[in-house]
N, C-alpha and C positions, 0 to 999 in steps of 0.2 A: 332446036334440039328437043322439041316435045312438049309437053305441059310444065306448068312452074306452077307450084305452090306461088300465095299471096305472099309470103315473107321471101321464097326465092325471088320473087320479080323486085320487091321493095331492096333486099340486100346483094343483088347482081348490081354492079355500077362498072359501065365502059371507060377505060381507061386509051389514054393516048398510046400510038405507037411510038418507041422506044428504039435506035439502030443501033444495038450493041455490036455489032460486024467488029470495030475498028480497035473496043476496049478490047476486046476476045485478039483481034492478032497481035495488037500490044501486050500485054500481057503474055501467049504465045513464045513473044519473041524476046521477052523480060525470064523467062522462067526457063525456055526452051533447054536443055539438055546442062540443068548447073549441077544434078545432083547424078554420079552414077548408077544406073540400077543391073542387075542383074538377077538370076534366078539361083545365085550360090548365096542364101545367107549362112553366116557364120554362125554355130551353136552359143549358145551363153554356157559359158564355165559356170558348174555348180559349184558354190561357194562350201565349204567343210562344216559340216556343225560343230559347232562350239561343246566344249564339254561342259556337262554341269556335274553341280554337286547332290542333283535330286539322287532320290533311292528309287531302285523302280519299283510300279506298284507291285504287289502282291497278288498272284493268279488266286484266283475263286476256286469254287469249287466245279469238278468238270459237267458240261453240259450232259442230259440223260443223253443215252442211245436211241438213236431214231427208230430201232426198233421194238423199244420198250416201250415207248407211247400208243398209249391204245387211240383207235381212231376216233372225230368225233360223230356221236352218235344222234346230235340233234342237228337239222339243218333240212335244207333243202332236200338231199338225198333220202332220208327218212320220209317224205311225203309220199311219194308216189312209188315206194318200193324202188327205184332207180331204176324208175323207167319216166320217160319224159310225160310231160303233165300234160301232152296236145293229145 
């Protein structure tokens, strides 16, 4: 597969083959069809909230108008008259 670093070669270690074939149809044939599936799940019921005894908070005061806010004046766009810098 190509060059190996000195620690790839020292930490690569060949291991024996293993024939899992036999675990895999066992198991297969232990699990095979115990559980039904299908593609209809059921939604979960939402549960009711609870009432409480809080107060609710208090509205603030209302945010400015978006068009009240003057733009801002320092930034990038200020450098080069708004035109690009290339």
């Amino acid at each position: 597969m190509g060059m190996k670093t000195e620690d790839e070669v020292r930490d690569i270690v060949d291991v024996d083959f293993v024939d899992v074939t036999e675990a895999v149809e066992r198991e297969k044939a232990e699990n095979a069809n115990k559980k039904p599936m299908g593609f209809e799940v059921p939604e979960p019921k939402p549960e009711p909230a609870a009432p409480t005894n809080e107060p609710e908070p208090e509205q603030g005061a209302p945010a400015p108008d978006a068009a009240s806010e003057t733009p801002p004046t320092a930034g990038q766009d200020g450098l080069f008259g708004n035109k690009p810098g290339f």
